[in-house]
C-alpha positions as CSV (number, residue, x, y, z in Angstrom):
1,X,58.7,182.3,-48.7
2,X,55.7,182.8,-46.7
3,X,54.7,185.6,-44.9
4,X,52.8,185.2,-41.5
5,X,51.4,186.5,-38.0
6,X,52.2,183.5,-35.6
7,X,50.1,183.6,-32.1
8,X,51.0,182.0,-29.2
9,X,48.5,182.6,-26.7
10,X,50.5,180.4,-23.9
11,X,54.3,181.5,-24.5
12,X,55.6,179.2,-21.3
13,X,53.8,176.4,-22.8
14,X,55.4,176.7,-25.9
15,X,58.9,176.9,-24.7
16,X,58.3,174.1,-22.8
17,X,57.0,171.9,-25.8
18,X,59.8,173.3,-28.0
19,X,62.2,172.1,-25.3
20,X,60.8,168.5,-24.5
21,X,60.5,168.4,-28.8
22,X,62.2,170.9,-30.7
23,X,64.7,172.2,-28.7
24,X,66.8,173.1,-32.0
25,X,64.2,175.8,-32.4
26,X,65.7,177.9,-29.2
27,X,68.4,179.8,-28.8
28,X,71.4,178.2,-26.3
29,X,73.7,180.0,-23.5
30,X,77.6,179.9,-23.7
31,X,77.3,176.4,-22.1
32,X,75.0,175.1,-25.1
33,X,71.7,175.1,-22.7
34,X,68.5,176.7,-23.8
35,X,68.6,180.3,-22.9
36,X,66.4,181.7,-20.0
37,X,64.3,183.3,-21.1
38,X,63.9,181.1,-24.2
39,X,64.1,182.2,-27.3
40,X,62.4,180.6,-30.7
41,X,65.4,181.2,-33.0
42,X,65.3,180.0,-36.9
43,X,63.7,182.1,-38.9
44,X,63.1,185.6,-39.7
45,X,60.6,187.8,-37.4
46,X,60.1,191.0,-36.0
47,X,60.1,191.5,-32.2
48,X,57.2,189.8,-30.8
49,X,54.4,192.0,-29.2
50,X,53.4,190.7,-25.7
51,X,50.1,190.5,-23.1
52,X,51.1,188.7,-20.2
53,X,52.0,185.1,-21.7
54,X,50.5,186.0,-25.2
55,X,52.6,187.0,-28.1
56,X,52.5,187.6,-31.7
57,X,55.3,187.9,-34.6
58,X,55.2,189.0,-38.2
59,X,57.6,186.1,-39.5
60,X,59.1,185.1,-42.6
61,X,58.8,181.7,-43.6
62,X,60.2,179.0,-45.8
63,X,57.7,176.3,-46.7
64,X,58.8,173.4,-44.4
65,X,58.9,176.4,-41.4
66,X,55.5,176.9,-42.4
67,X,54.5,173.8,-41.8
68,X,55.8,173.2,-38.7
69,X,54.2,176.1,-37.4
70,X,50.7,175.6,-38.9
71,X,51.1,172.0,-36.9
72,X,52.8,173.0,-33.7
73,X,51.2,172.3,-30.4
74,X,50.7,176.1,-29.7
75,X,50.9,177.9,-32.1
76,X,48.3,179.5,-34.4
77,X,48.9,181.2,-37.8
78,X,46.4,184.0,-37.6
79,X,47.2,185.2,-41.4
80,X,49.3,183.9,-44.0
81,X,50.6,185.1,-47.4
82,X,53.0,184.0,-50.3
83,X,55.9,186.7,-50.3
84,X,55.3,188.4,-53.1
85,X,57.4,191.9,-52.1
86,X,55.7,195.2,-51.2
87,X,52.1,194.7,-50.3
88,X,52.9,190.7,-49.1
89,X,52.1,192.8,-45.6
90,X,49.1,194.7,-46.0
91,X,47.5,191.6,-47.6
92,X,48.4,189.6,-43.9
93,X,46.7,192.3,-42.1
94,X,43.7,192.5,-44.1
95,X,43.3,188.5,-43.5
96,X,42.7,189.3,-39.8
97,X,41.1,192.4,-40.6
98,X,38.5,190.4,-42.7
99,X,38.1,187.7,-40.3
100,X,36.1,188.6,-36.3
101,X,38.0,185.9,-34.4
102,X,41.4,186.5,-35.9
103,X,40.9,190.0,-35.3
104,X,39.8,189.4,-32.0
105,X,43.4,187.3,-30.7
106,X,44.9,189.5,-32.3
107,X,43.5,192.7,-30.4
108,X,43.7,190.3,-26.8
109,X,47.7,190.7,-27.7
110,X,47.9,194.2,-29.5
111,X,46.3,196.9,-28.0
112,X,45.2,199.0,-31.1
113,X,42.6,201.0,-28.9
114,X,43.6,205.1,-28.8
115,X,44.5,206.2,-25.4
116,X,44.8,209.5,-23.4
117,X,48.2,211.5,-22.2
118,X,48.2,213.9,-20.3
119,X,51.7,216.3,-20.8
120,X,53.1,218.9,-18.9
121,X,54.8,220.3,-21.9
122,X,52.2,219.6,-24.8
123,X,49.0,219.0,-22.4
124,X,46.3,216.9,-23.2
125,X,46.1,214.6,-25.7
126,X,45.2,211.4,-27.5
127,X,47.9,208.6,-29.2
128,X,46.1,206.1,-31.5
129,X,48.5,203.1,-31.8
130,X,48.9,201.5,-35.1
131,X,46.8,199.0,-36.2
132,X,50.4,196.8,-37.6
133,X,52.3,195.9,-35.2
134,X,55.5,194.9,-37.6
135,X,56.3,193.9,-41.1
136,X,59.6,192.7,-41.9
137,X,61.2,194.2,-44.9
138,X,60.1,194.3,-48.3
139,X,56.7,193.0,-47.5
């Protein structure tokens, strides 16, 4: 198994692609039609986190899945990583981490920056998302 943080940087261009060529990969209606909105389906993932038409997933992938995504019109593999159990995740995130560009997608899709709020309750004060957006578990 391989773990992974897939980006998609044009999510209706995907679909599309997956449904003129893959359309095994998304998830049908009760009359056996690809759902609207489409859904990848297949494999293991956390929720995707969005920016407009970009998204990212942590995923969990067997070989051949792998390789379909590392050559899938659309798709990038930002950071990759034999599953190896606990730490499989932190050693994804510190690819991107280690690596300007891949940090950079990965920031246009997942807002890490800290951000004011004000309350009436608790007043003023600042929330600092967290740099992971999702592992799935055991990694």
């Amino acid at each position: 198994m391989i773990d992974a943080i897939l980006y998609v940087q044009d999510y209706a261009g995907l679909a599309q692609h997956l449904a003129d060529y893959h359309p095994e990969l998304l998830a049908k209606d009760e009359h056996d039609q690809i759902a609207q909105p489409p859904v990848v389906t297949g494999f293991a993932r956390t929720p995707a986190t969005t920016n407009g038409n970009a998204l990212m997933v942590y995923a969990r992938l067997r070989e051949n899945e792998a390789e379909q995504c590392r050559g899938m019109e659309g798709v990038e593999v930002l950071a990759e990583s034999p599953f190896n159990g606990v730490g499989t995740g932190d050693a994804v995130y510190q690819q991107i981490l280690d690596n300007p560009e891949k940090l950079t997608k990965y920031k246009s899709v997942h807002d890490t920056e800290p951000y004011d709020v004000a309350d009436d309750e608790l007043g003023n004060y600042t929330v600092t998302p967290p740099f992971k957006f999702g592992i799935i578990a055991g990694a």
